[in-house]
C-alpha positions as CSV (number, residue, x, y, z in Angstrom):
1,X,48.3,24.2,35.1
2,X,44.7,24.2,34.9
3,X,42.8,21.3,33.3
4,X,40.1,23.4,32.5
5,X,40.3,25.3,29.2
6,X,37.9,27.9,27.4
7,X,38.2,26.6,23.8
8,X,39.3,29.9,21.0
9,X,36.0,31.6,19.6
10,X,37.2,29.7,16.5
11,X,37.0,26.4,17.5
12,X,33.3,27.4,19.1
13,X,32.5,28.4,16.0
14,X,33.0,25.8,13.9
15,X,31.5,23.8,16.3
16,X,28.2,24.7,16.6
17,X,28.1,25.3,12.6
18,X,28.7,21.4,12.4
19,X,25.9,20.6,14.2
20,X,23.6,22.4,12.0
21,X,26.0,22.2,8.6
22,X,26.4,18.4,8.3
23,X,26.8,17.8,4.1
24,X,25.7,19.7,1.1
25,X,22.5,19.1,1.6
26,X,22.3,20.4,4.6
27,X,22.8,24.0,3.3
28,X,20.7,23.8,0.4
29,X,18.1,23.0,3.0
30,X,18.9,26.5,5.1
31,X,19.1,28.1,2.0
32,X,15.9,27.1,0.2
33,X,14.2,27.8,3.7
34,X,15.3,31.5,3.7
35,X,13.9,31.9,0.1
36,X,10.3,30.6,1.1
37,X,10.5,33.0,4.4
38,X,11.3,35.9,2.1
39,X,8.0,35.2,0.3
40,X,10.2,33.8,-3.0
41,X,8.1,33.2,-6.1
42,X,10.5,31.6,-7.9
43,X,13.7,30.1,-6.9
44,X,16.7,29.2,-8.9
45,X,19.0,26.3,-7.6
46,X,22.6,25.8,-9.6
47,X,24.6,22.8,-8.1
48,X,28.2,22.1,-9.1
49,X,30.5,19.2,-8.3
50,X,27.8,17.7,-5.5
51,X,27.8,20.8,-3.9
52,X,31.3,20.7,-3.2
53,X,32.1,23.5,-5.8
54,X,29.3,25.3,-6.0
55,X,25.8,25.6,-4.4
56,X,23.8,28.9,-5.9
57,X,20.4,29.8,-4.8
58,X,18.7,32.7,-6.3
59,X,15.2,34.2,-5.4
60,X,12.6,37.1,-6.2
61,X,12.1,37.3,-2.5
62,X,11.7,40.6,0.1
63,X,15.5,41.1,0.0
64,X,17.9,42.7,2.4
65,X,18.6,46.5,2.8
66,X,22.8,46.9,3.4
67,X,22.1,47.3,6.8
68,X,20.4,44.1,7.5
69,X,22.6,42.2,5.1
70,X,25.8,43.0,7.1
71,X,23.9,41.6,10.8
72,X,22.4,38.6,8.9
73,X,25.5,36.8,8.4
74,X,26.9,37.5,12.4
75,X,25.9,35.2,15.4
76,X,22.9,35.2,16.6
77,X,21.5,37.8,14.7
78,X,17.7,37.2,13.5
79,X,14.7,38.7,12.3
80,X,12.1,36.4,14.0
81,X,12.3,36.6,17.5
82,X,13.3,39.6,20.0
83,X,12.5,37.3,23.1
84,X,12.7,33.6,24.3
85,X,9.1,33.1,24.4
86,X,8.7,33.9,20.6
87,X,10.1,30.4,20.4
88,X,6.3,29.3,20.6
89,X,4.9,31.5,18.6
90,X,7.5,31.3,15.8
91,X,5.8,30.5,12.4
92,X,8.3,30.7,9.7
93,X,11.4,27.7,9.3
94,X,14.3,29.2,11.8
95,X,16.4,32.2,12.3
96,X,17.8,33.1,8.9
97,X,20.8,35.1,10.4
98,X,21.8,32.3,12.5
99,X,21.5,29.6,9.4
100,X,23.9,32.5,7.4
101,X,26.3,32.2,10.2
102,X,26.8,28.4,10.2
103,X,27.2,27.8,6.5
104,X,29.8,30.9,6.0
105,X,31.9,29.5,9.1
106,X,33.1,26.3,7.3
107,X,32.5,27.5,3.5
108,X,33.1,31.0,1.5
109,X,29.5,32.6,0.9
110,X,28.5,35.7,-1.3
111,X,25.9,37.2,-1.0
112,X,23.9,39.8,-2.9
113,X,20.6,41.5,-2.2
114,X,18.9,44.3,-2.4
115,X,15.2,45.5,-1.6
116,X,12.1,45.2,-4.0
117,X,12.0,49.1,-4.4
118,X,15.8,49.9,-4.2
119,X,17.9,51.5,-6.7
120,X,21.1,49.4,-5.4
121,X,21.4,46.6,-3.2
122,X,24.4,45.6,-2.0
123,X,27.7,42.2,-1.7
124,X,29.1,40.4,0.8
125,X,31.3,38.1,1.1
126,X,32.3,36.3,3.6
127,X,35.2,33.5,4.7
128,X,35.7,31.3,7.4
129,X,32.9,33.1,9.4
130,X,34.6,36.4,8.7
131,X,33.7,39.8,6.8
132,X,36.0,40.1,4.6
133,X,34.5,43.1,1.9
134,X,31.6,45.1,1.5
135,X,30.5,46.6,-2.0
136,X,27.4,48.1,-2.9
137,X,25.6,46.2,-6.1
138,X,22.8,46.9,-8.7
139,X,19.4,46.1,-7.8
140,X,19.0,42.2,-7.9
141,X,15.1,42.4,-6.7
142,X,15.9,39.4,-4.0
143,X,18.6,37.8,-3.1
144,X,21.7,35.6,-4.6
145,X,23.5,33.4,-2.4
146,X,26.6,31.7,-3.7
147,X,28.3,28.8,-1.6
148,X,31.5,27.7,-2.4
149,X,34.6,25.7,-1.4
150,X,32.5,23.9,1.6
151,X,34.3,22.5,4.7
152,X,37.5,23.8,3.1
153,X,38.4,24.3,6.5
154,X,37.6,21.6,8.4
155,X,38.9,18.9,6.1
156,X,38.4,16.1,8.4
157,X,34.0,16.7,7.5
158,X,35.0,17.2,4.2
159,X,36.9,13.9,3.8
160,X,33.6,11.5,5.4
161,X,31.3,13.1,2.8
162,X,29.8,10.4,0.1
163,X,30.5,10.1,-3.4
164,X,28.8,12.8,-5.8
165,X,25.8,10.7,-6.8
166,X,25.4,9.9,-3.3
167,X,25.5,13.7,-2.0
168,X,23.8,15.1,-5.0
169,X,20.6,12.3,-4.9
170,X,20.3,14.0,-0.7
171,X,20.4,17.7,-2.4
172,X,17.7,16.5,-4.9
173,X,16.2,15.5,-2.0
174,X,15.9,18.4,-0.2
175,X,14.4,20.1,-3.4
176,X,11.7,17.7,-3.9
177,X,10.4,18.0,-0.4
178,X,10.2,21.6,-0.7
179,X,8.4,21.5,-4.3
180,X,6.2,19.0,-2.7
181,X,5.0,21.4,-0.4
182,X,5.2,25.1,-1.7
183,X,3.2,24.4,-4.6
184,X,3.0,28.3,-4.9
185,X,6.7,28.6,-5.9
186,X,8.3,27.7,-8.9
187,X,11.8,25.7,-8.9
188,X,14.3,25.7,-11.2
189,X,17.3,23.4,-10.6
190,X,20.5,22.7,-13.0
191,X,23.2,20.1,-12.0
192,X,26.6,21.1,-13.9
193,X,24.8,22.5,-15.7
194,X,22.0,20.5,-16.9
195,X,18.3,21.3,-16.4
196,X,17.1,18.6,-13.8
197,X,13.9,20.0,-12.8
198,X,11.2,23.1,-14.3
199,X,8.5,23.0,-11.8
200,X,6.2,26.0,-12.9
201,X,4.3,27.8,-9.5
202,X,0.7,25.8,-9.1
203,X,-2.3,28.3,-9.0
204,X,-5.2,26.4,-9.1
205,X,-7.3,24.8,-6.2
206,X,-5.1,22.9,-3.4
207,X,-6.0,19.9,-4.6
208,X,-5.0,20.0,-8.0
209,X,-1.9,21.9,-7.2
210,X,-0.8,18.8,-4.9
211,X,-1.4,16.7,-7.5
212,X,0.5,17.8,-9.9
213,X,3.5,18.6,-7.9
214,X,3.5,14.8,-7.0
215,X,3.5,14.0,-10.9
216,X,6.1,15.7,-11.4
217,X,8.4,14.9,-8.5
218,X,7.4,11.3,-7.7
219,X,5.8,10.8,-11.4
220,X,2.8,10.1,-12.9
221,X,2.2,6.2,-12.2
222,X,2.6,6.4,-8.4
223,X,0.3,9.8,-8.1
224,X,-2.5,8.2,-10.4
225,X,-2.4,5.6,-7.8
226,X,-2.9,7.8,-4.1
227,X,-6.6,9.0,-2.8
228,X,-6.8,12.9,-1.8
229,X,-7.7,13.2,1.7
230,X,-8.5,15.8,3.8
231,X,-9.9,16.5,7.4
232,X,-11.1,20.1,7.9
233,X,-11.4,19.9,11.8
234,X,-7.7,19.2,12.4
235,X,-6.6,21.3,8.9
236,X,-4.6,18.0,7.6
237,X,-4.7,17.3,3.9
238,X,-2.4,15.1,2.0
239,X,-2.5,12.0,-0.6
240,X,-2.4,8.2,0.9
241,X,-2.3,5.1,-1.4
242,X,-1.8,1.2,-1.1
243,X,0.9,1.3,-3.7
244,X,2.7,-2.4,-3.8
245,X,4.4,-2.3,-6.7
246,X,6.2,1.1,-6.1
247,X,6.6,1.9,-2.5
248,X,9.1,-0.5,-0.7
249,X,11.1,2.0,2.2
250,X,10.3,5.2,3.8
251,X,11.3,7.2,1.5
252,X,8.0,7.1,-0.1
253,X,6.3,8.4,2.7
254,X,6.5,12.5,3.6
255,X,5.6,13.8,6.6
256,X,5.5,18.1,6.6
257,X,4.4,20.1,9.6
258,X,3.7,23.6,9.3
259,X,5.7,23.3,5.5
260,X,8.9,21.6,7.4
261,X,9.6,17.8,6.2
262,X,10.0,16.3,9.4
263,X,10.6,12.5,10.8
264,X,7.8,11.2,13.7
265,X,7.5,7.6,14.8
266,X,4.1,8.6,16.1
267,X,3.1,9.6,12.8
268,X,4.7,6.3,11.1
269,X,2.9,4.4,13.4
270,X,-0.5,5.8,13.1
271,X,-0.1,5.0,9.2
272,X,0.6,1.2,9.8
273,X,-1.8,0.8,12.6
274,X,-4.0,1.9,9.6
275,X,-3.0,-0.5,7.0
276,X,-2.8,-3.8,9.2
277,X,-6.6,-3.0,9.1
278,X,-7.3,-2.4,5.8
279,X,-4.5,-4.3,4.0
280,X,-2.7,-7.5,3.6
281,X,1.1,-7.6,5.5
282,X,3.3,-7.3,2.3
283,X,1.1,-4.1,0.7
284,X,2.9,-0.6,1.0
285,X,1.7,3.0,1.2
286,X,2.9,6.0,-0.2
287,X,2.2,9.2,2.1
288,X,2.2,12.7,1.5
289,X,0.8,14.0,4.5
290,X,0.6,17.6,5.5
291,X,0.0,19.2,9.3
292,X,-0.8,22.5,10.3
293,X,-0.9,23.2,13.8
294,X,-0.6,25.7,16.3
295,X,3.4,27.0,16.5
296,X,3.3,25.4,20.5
297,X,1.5,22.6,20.0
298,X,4.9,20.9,18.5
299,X,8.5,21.4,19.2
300,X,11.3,20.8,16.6
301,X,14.6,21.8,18.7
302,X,14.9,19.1,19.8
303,X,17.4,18.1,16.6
304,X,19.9,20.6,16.0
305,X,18.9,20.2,12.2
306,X,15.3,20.1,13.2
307,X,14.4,16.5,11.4
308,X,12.6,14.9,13.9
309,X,9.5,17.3,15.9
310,X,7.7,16.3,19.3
311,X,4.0,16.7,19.7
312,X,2.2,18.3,22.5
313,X,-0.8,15.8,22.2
314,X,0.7,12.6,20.4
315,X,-2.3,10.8,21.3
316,X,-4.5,13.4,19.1
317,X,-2.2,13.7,16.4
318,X,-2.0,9.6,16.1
319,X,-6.0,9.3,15.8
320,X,-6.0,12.2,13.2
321,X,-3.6,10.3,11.0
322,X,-4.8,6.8,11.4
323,X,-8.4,8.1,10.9
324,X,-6.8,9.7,7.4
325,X,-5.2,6.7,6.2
326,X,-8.0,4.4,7.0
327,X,-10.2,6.7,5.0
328,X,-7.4,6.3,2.2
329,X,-7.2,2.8,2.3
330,X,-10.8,2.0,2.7
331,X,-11.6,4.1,-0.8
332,X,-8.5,2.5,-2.3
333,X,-10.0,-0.8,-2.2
334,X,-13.4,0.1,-3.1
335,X,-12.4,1.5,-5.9
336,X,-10.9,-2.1,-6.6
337,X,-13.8,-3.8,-5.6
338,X,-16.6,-1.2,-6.0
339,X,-19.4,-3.1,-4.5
340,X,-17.2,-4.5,-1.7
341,X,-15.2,-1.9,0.6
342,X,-13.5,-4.4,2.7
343,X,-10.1,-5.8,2.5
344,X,-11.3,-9.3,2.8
345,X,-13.4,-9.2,-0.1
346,X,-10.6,-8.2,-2.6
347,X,-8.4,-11.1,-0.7
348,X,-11.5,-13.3,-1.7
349,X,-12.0,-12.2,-5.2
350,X,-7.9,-12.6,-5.5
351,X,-8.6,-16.3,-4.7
352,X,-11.5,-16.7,-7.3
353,X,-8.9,-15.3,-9.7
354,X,-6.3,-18.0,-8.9
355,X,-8.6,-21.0,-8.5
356,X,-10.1,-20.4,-12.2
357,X,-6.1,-20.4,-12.8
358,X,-5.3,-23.4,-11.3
359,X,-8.6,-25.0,-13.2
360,X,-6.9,-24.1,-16.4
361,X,-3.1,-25.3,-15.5
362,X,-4.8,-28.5,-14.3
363,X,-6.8,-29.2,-17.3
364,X,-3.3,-28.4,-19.2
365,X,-1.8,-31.0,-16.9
366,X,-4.3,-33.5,-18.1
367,X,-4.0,-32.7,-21.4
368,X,0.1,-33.5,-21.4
369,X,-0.3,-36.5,-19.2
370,X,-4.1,-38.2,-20.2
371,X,-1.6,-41.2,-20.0
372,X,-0.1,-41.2,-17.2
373,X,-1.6,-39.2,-13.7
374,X,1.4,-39.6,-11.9
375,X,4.5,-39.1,-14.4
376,X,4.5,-35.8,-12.6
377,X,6.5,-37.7,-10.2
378,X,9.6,-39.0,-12.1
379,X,11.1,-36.0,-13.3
380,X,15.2,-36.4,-14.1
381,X,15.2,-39.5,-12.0
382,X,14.2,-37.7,-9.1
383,X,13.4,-40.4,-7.1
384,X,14.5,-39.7,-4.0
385,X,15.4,-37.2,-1.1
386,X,17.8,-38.0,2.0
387,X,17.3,-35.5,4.6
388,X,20.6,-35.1,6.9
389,X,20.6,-33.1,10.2
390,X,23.1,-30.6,8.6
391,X,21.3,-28.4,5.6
392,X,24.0,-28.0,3.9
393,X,24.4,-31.5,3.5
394,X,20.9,-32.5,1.6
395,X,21.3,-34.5,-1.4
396,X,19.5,-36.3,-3.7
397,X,19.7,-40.6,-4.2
398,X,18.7,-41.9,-7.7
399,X,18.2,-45.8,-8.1
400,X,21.3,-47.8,-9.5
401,X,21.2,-48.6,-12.8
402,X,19.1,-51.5,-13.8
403,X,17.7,-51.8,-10.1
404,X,14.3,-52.2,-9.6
405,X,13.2,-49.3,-6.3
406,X,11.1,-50.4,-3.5
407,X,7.6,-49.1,-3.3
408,X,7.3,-49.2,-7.3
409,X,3.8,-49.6,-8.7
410,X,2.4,-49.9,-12.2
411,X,0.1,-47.9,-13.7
412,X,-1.4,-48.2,-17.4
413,X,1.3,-50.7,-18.1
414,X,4.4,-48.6,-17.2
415,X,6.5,-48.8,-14.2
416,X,6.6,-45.6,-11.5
417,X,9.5,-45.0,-9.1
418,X,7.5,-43.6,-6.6
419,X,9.9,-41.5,-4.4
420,X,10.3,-41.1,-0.7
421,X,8.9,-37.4,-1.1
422,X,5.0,-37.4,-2.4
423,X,2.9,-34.0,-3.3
424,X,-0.2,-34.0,-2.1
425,X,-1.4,-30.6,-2.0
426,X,-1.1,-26.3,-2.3
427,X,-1.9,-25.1,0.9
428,X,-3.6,-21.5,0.9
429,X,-1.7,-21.3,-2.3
430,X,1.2,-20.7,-0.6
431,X,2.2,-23.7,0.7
432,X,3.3,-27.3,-0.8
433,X,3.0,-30.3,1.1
434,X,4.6,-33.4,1.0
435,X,4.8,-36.6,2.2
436,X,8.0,-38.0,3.0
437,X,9.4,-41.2,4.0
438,X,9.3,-40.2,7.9
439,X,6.2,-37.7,8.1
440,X,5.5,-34.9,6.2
441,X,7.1,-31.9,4.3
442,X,6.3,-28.4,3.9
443,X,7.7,-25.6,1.9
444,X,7.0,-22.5,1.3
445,X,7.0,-21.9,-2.1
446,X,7.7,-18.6,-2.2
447,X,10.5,-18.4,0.1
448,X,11.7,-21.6,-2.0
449,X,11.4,-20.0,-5.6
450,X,13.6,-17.1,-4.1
451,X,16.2,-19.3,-3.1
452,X,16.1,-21.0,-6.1
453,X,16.6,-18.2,-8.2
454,X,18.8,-16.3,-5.7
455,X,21.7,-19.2,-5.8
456,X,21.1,-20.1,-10.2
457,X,21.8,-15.7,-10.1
458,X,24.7,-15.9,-7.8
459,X,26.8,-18.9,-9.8
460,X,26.0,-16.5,-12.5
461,X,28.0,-13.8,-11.0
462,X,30.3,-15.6,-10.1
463,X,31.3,-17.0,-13.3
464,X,30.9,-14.7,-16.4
465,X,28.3,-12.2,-17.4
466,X,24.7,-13.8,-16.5
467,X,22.8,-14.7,-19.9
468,X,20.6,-11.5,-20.6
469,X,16.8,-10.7,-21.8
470,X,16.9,-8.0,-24.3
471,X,13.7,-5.9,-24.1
472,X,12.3,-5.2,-28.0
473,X,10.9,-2.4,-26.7
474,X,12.7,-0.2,-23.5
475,X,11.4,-0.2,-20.3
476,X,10.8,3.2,-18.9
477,X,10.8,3.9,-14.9
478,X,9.9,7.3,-14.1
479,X,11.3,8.2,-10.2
480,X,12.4,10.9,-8.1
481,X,15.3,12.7,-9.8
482,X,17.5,11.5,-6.3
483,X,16.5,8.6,-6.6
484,X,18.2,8.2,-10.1
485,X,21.0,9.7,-9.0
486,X,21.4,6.8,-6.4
487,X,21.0,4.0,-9.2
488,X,22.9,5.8,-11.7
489,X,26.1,5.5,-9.9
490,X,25.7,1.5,-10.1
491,X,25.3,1.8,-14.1
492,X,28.8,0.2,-14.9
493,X,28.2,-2.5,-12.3
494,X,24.8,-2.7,-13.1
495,X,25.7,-3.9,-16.8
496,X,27.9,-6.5,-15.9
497,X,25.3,-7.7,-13.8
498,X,22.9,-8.0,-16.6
499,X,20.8,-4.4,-16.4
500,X,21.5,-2.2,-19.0
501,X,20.2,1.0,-17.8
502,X,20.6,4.7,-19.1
503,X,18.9,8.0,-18.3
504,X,16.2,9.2,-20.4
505,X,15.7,12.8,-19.1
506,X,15.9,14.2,-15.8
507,X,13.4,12.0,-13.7
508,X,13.5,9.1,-15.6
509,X,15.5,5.7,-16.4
510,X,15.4,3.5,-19.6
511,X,16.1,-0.3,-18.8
512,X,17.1,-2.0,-22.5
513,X,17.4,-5.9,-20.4
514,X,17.6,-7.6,-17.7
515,X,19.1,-10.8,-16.6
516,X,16.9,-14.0,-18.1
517,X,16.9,-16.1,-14.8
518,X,14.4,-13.7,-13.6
519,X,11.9,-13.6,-16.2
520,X,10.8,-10.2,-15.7
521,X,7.4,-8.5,-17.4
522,X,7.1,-4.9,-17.7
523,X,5.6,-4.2,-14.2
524,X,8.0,-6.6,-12.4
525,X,11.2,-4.4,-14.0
526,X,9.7,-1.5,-13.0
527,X,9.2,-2.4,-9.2
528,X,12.6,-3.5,-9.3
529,X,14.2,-0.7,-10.1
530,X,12.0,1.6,-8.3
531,X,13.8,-0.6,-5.0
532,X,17.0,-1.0,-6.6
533,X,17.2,3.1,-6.6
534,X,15.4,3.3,-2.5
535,X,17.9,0.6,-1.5
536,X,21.1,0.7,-3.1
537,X,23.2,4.0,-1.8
538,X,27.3,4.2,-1.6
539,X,28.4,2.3,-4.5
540,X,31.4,3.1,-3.4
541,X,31.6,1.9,0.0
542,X,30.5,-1.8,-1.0
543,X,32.7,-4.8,-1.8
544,X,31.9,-6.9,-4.8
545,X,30.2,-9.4,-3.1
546,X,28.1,-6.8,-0.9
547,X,26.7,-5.5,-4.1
548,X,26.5,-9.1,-5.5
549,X,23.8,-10.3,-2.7
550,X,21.7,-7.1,-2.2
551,X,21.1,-7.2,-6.5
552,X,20.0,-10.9,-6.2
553,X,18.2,-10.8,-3.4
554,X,16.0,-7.6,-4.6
555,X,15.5,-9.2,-8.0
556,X,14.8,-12.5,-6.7
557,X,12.0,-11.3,-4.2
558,X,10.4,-8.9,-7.2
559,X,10.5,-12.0,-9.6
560,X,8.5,-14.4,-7.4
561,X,4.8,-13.7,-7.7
562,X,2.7,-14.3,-4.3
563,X,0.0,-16.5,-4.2
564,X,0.5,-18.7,-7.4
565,X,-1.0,-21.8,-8.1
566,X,1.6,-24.6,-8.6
567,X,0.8,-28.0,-10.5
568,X,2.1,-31.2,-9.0
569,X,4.6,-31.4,-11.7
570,X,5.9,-27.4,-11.0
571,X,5.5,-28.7,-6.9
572,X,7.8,-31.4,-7.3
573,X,10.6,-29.7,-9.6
574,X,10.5,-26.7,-7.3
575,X,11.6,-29.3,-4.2
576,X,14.0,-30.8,-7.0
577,X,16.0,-27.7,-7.2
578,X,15.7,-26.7,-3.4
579,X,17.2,-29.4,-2.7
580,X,20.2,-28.7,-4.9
581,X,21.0,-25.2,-3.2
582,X,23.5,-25.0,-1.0
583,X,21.3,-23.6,1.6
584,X,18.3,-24.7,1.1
585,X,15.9,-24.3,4.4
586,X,16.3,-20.4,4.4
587,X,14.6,-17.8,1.4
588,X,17.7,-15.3,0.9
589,X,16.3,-12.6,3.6
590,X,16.7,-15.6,6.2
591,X,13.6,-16.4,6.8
592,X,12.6,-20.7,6.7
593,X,11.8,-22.0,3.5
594,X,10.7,-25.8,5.0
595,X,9.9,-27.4,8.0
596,X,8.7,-30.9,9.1
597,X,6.4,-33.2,11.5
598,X,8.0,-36.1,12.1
599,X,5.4,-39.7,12.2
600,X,6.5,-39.5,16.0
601,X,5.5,-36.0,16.4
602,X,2.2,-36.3,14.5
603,X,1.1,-39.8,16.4
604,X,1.8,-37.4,19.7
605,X,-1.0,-35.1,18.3
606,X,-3.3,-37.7,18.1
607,X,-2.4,-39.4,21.3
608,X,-1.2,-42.5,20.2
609,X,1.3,-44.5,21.8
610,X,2.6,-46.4,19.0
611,X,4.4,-44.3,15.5
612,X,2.2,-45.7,12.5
């Protein structure tokens, strides 16, 4: 018997329609792509159950004759090529008879279209990949295509498929990179029913059209924020911004070549190689850029659901886009700092602003202590630090009662324990240095405030519901209508975890409080949940504890403000309740919170043979 076998015309079938027909998502995209080659003016998007009941898109587009509405949904059958080389010319997304093909193979599709001057159009529908009827129709002036049952034959696809928030926030997705860049087309788009976007079509020049798409898909406080740019030579165009509060992944960054929302590391790259020279480490850009090149100049077949596209001349396209963002960037922070254009000039006026801050906290300092300038130091009893080799291990040694401590001095008539770790100074306003019984101490506060607060928010979980900040007024976040999806699925959670959230309208969330420990202002909610909705996806597929650590350590890392000035007395109760973690050389995200030079190691330095 042979070993070889030619697999049924079946099997083949469902095959190849897998590779382009991955989720929901994946057929809205075809679909919506077939509406913009067909010249649509409006298109109407109904999605029920996640797409897993019902995905309907409707358009105003050319239409199909009866004819050509029979050959579009068979193999291989297209409208925009007749010969291989065509493949380099080809301007429009794919072959629409092809995409037809693929989606009716695992689904059941009707379809109804008719001509813009017909008198009748005509219906098909279509099962498994097969014709089953053929009935003539009224004139629909474009073309209806209804999707339903999906994968109800290949149940194994079917059964790996996220929840419904998960699969509805990546159709949503799908729309808004399409509204984002055919500004000339109006979308409509219900969800069970319910309106979720009314984008009108945008007429005016192409700048203002861009902008207000944005507005209205991204919102209004992360487009006020971006810098038009545009470079004539190489016809790119698109909106670039240093946007820290807002923009924490990659899914604030949009890449579209020729209209298709593609993925390029060489187009990533350029953008960072931009803002390491314009910007601090820690800043983040939003990107809308848009490409139009020649149809050979790129290739996107090289992804059987042409996401990621391969450039002829990477080396071209990378100095294009770096030269855009820089030009971005650079107005970005002039417009900060009008008469300075460069990033170190903002950096210096940010540490003008925090040394007239620590001038005021100091003079507070005085103020609270005029009698005593180094009470700072005996806060709780906290007198003293033993350092063991194991972290985990670190606790803290008081005196016994009614024992005097060595090394105690008196100042202004009253006795000070002075402790075996000193504060002597904020290092770049970042760092606090201490002096310790065997060399010196430093920590870095920031990595040490979110360990702090990451482990008081944990035992919080752990026990009961975390002690909450009501908000007298509600927060409102306005985001990407997938990205509520993908927080709203937490809500329940969310609420036992001490965020009461709701939606307020289709692209936006109402936060009425948030857990206390974190002390969140107005900005710092709203960059928080902005993340919270990039980052947390598959509610679902995480454990209790899962959910527990990404939560804390987003809030945690959003509540800890960069580049603070810390008093002595804040210096030495932040080492205070360090040392009380359970981990307390690492921030959450595992990076070190303290290290240490040893007397030994520091006498080295200075070549001395003898530890002072």
């Amino acid at each position: 018997m042979n070993k070889i076998k030619i697999l049924p015309e079946s099997v083949i079938n469902k095959i190849a329609a897998g590779e382009v027909i991955e989720r929901p998502a994946s057929v809205l995209k075809e679909l919506i792509e077939n509406s913009i080659d067909a010249g649509a003016k409006t298109i109407n998007v109904d999605i029920e159950k996640a797409g897993k009941g019902l995905i309907r898109v409707n358009d105003d587009g050319s239409g199909l004759s009866p004819a050509d509405l029979e050959l579009a949904v068979k193999r291989h059958s297209t409208s925009k090529i007749t010969d291989f080389s065509d493949l380099d010319k080809l301007a429009t997304f794919g072959f629409r008879g092809e995409a037809l093909y693929s989606i009716s193979a695992v689904s059941k599709m009707i379809i109804k279209s008719s001509t813009a001057d017909a008198l009748s159009g005509s219906e098909i529908y279509v099962e498994g990949g097969n014709i089953k009827r053929v009935l003539p129709a009224g004139p629909v002036g474009g073309t209806t295509v209804e999707i339903k049952d999906l994968f109800f034959n290949t149940p194994a696809r079917k059964k790996f498929l996220k929840s419904d928030s998960t699969e509805k926030s990546r159709m949503l997705k799908v729309i808004e990179e399409s509204a984002l860049i055919n500004t000339a087309t109006a979308f409509n788009v219900r969800c069970d029913g319910k309106e979720v976007y009314s984008l009108p079509a945008q007429t005016q020049d192409v700048r203002t059209n861009l902008l207000n798409r944005v507005r209205a898909v991204l919102g209004k406080e992360i487009a006020d924020k971006l810098i038009f740019v545009k470079d004539d030579f190489a016809d790119f165009k698109g909106f670039i911004g240093v946007v820290n509060r807002f923009s924490t992944s990659k899914s604030m960054q949009f890449f579209f070549v020729n209209k298709r929302p593609v993925t390029s590391t060489i187009l990533r790259q350029a953008l960072y190689r931009a803002l390491s020279s314009y910007t601090d480490k820690n800043a983040r850009v939003v990107s809308i850029i848009f490409l139009n090149l020649a149809p050979d100049s790129f290739d996107v077949n090289i992804h059987p659901q042409k996401k990621e596209v391969r450039f002829k001349d990477e080396g071209l396209i990378f100095s294009a886009i770096s030269k855009l963002a820089a030009q971005a960037l650079g107005q970005n922070l002039a417009e900060k700092n009008p008469q300075k254009s460069k990033a170190v000039y903002y950096i210096q006026d940010k540490k003008r602003s925090a040394a007239k801050d620590l001038e005021r906290k100091l003079k507070e300092e005085k103020e609270n202590s005029a009698s005593d300038d180094n009470a700072f130091l005996n806060i709780d009893n906290f007198v003293a630090v033993e350092e063991k080799s194991d972290a985990k291990s670190e606790t803290f040694s008081s005196p016994q009662n009614g024992a005097k401590p060595s090394g105690a001095t008196r100042t202004q008539d009253r006795e000070i324990f002075t402790p075996f770790y000193r504060f002597l100074n904020q290092v770049s306003q970042s760092y606090l240095l201490f002096e310790t019984k065997d060399g010196v101490l430093f920590v870095d506060q920031h990595a040490a405030q979110e360990r702090i607060l990451f482990e008081e928010y944990l035992a919080q979980l752990e026990g009961s519901k975390p002690a909450v900040q009501k908000f007298i007024v509600p927060v409102n976040v306005e985001m990407a209508a997938s990205g509520i999806e993908n927080i709203m699925q937490w809500k329940t959670w969310l609420a036992d975890a001490g965020f009461e959230i709701e939606r307020f309208g289709p692209t936006t969330i109402m936060l009425h409080s948030a857990p206390e420990v974190f002390g969140f202002d107005d900005n710092t909610i709203k960059e928080f949940v902005l993340t919270l909705a990039e980052n947390m996806k598959n509610a679902a597929d995480e454990t209790e504890d899962i959910k527990r650590q990404k939560v804390a350590r987003l809030a945690c890392k959003k509540s800890v403000k960069a580049n603070e000035t810390v008093t002595s007395r804040e210096a030495v109760e932040i080492l205070k309740k360090l040392h009380e973690c359970k981990h307390p050389n690492i921030c959450p995200h595992g990076r070190p919170a303290t290290f240490s030079f040893s007397k030994g190691e520091i006498s080295k330095k200075f070549s001395r043979s003898k530890v002072l």
